[in-house]
N, C-alpha and C positions, 0 to 999 in steps of 0.2 A: 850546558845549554840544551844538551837533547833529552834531559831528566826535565828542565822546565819546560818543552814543546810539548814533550810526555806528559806531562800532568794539566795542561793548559788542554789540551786534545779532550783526556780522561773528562774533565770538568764540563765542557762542551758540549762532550756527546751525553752525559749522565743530566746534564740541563734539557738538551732537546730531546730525551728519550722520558722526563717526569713533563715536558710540555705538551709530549704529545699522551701520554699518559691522559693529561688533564683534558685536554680537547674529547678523549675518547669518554671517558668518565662522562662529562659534559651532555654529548651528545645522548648518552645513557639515561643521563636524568632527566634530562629534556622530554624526550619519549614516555619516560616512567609518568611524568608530573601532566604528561598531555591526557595517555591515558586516562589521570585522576581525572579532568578535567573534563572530559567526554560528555558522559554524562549530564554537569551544570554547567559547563560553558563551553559552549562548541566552539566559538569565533577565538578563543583564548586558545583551546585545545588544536586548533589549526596551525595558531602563531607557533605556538612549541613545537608542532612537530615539525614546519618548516624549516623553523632556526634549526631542527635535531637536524633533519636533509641535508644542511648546509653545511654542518660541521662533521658528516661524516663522511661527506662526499670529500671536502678538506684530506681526511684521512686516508680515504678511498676504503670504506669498512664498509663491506657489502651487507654483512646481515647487519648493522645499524643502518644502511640505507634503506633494505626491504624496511626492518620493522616503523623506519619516517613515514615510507609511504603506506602503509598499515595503516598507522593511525592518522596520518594527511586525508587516505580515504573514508574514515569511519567518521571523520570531525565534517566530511564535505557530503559525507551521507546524510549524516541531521541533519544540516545544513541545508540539503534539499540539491546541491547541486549535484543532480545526477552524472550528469556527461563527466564532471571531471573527477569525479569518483570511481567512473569507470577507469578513468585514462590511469588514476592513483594505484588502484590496487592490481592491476594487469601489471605497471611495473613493480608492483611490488613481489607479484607472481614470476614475473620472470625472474629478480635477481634472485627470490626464493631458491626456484630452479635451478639455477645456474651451481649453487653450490648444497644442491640433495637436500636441501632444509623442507622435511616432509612438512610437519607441524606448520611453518609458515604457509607452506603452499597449499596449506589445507583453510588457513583461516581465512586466506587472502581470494580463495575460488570461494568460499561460501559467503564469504562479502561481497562479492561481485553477484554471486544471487543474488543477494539482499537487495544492490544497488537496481538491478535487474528487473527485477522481481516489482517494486516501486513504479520504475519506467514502462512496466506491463507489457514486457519483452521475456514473457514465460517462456520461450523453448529456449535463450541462454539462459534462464534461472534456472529453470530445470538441469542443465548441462552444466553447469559450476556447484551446484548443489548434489550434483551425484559425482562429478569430481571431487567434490570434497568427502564428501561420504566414501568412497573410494579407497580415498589415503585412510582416512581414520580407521576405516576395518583391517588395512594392512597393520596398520601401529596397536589394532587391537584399543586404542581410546571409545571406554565406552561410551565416556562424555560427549567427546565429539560424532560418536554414531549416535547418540539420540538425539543431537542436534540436527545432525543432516535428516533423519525421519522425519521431525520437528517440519523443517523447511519443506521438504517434498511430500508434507501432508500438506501443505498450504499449495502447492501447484494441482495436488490434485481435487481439493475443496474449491480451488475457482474452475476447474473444468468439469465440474460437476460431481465428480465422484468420489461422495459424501464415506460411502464404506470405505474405499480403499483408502481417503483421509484419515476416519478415525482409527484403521486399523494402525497406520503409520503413527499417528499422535498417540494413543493407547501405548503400544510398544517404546515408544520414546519417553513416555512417562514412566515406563517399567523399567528401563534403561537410567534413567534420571535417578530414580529411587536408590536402586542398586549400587547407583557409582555414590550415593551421596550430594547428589545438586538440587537438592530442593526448591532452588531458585530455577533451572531448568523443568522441574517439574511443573511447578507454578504454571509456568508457560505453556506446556503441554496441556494443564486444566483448561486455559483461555481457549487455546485452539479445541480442544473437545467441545466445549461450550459452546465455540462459533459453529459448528459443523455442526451441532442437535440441534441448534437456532434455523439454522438453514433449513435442513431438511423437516422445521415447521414443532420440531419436538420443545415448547418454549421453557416448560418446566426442568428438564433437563437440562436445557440449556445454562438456565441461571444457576442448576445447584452446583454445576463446576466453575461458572464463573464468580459463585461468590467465594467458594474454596479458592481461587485464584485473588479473588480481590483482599481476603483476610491478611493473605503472605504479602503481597506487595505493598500494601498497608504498612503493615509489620514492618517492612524492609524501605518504607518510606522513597518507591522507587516511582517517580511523580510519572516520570511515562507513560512506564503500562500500567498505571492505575487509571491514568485519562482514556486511555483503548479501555477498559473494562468497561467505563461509567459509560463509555459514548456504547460501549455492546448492550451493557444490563438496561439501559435509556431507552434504547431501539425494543427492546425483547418487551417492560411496561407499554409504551405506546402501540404494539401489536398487540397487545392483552388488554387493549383499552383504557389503561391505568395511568391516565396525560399529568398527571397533578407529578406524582411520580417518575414517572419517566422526565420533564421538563428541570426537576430538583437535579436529578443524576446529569443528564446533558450541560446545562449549565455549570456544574459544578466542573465536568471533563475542559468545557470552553476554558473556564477562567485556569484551572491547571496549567490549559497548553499556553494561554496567553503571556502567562505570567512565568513562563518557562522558555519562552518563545520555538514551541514542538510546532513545525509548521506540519508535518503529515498528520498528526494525532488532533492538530486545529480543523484543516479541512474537513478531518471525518466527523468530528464533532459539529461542525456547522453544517455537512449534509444531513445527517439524521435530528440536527433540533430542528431544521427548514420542514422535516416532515410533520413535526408535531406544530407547527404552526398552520402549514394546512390545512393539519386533521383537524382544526380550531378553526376552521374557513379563515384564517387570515392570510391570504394568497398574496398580498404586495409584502409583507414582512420573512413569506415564505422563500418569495424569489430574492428577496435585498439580499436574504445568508447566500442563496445560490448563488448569486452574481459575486458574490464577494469572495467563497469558495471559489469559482470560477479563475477568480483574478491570480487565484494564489496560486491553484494547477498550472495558468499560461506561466508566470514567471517561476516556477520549480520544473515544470518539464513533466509534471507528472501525469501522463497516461490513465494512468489506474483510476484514481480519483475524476478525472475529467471527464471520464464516461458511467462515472457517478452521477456526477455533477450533471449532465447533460442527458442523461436517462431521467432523474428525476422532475427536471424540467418541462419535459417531454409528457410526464405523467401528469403533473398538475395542469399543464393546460389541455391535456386529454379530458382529464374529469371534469374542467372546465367548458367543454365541448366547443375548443378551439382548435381544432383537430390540424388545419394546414401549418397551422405554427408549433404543435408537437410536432407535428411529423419531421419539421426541420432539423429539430431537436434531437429526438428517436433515428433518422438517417446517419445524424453527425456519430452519437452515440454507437449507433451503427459498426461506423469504421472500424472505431478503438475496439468495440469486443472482440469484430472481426479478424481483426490483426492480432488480437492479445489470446484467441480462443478463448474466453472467456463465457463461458456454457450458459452459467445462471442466469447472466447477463441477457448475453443472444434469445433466450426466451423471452425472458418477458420483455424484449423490445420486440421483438415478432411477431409474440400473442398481442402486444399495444398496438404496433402498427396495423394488421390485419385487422383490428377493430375498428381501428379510426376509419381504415377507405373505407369499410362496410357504414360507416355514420355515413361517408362523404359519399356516399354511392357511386363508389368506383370499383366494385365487383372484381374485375381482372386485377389489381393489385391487391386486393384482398386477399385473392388467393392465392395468388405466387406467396406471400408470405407466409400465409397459411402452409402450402408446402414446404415453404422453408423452415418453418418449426417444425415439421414431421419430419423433417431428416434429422435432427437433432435427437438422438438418444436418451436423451435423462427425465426421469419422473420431476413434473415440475411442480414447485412446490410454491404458491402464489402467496406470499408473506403482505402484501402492504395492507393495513386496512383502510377501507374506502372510508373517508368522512363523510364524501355526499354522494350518499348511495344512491340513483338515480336507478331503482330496478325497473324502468319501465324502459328505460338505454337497454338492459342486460338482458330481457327479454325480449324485445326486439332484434338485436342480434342476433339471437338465438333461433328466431325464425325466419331471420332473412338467411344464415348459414341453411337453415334448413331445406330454400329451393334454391341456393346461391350456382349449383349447377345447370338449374334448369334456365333461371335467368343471365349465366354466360352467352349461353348457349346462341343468345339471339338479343345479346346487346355488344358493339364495342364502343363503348366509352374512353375520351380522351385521357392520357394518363395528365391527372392533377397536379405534379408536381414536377414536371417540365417547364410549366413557367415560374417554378419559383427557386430561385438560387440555392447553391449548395455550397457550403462551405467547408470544403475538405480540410481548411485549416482554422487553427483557432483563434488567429487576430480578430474575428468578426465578434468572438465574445467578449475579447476584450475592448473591443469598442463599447458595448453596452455596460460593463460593468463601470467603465468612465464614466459614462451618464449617468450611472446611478449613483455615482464615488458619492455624489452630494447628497445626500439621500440619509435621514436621519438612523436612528436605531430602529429597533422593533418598534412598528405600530400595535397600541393594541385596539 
């Protein structure tokens, strides 16, 4: 009798020791095939990694739980849901933590930039971006050090400082080369590229971005092929070259559309809304804004929203509809402010100062005016005017020129006391309802 409990026991445990086996197995490939899945289908790559959350939580396997919420947050990143992507990869970071898992704790703080970074909450991108750069210099991963350069040359290209970007992207692509990621190098082209675009260099610009655009080509990686087109798009339509540039944009839209890339969509319908401008077609301009708009309120994204609402701001400046940029330029306003975002804060400050100087309101002219002079960075004025009104720009130019003599013995009511402000963004999404009905591009 106790040789048959003996073997019945043996049997039992060797049954629930291959089941739990299999649950763990399970949960393994679940993660592996979300992974795959990243890439071409976020909504699919979410399901797997939750089901993976689910069966390891079962098990209670911590590093199968961190790496769920790993890819739980990189799936809800494309995805555009920010907030919960933060909440995903913090604990992914913590159970990292908890059991010394460097490598996790590194991927999981530099997704949290990324997530960050998006939300245009650059001083925690910055801070999880050099925590992860951090670990990877202790593990001596040179991969993971040109990535972190990679990133923390994009904090410091939106706060203006263009050298100390490309020094960090140069190095990162020197970094790339050496370890063998050609594919990280690639990357590093793009961001070279975007930094000589900015600082007004357009030629250069494009000869790294087209070395970037050859590789992901190549590597058929539909994302950052749609960020190129929407950059090389941008860089023709400042060179004047609209036939061109409208081929490249269009072609980044239908990418993202058809991929469904909602960040890489937004960017692509800011920058075709200017080449509709530069074409005087200003209600076709604003339809993309409004509808960019819509997309920024429902992803949370920051970044783009003070895109989106700076360019606004602009077209009905040139338009010499100055009180209703201004509303625009204000809103816009906030998000730089709050994001430090340098390039930005100029030319809404050089816009606004122009606009009261139309509206003749002198005293806010110049607050602004000094408020760009505190601002440190050579500013590099990229858009080109379609309706160049040089008799606007002379003007200015001589009204700046006795604007103190004329303070001096005017005060003028501040203009934009009576007109609302809208610290939040439901009021754009009002308007893009109104427009929801509103056909394609007019031509």
């Amino acid at each position: 009798m106790k040789i048959i409990l003996t073997i019945l026991f043996f049997l039992f445990s060797n049954a629930l020791f291959y089941a739990n086996a299999q649950i763990t197995v399970s949960a393994d490939s679940l993660n592996q095939r979300s992974r795959e899945l990243c890439q071409k289908n976020n909504e699919a790559s979410l399901k797997l990694a939750l089901a993976a959350l689910e069966v390891s939580s079962l098990q209670n396997d911590t590093v199968l739980m961190a790496e769920s919420y790993l890819n739980i947050g990189m799936a809800q990143y494309y995805l555009s849901k920010f907030k919960e992507a933060v909440i995903s990869n913090k604990k992914g970071y913590k159970l990292f933590k908890e059991i010394n898992h460097s490598v996790g704790m590194s991927i999981s703080a530099n997704n949290l930039g990324m997530v960050y970074y998006q939300m245009g909450d650059f001083a925690n991108a910055e801070k999880y971006y050099t925590i992860s750069l951090n670990i990877d210099y202790s593990l001596h991963d040179t991969a993971g050090m040109a990535l972190g350069l990679n990133n923390l040359g994009e904090i410091y290209q939106f706060k203006g400082d263009y050298q100390k970007a490309l020094q960090y992207y140069m190095l990162s692509a020197e970094f790339e080369h050496q370890s063998g990621n050609f594919n990280g190098e690639a990357h590093s082209w793009m961001n070279i590229g975007s930094a000589y675009s900015e600082l007004g260099n357009i030629e250069k610009g494009n000869e790294y971005y087209y070395k970037a655009l050859t590789y992901f080509s190549d590597a058929k990686d539909n994302r950052i092929l749609s960020l190129i087109l929407t950059n090389l798009g941008d860089n023709y339509r400042l060179s004047g070259k609209l036939k061109q540039a409208r081929e490249l944009l269009l072609q980044a839209i239908e990418i993202s559309k058809k991929n469904s890339y909602e960040i890489e969509l937004i960017q692509a319908q800011i920058y075709y809304s200017k080449i509709l401008f530069d074409e005087n077609k200003t209600d076709s301009a604003e339809y993309w804004l409004f509808d960019a708009m819509n997309k920024c309120i429902e992803t949370d994204n920051n970044l783009l929203a003070c895109e989106v609402l700076m360019q606004q701001g602009i077209i009905y400046s040139l338009n010499k509809k100055y009180e209703e940029a201004n509303q625009y330029l204000l809103n816009a306003y906030e998000f730089a402010d709050n994001m430090n975002y340098t390039s930005a804060l100029q030319q809404i400050l050089s816009q606004l100062s122009d606009n009261y100087t139309e509206l003749g309101d002198f005293e806010n002219a110049l607050k602004y005016q000094k408020m760009l002079s505190t601002i440190n960075m050579p500013y590099v004025k990229q858009d080109s005017q379609p309706i160049k009104n040089e008799n606007i720009i002379e003007n200015s130019s001589n009204i700046r020129a006795v604007l103190y003599g004329v303070i001096s013995g005017a005060f003028i009511a501040l203009m934009l006391m009576a007109i609302y402000f809208y610290s939040k963004m439901k009021y754009y999404k009002k308007i893009a309802n109104l427009h929801s009905s509103a056909g394609k591009e007019r031509e």
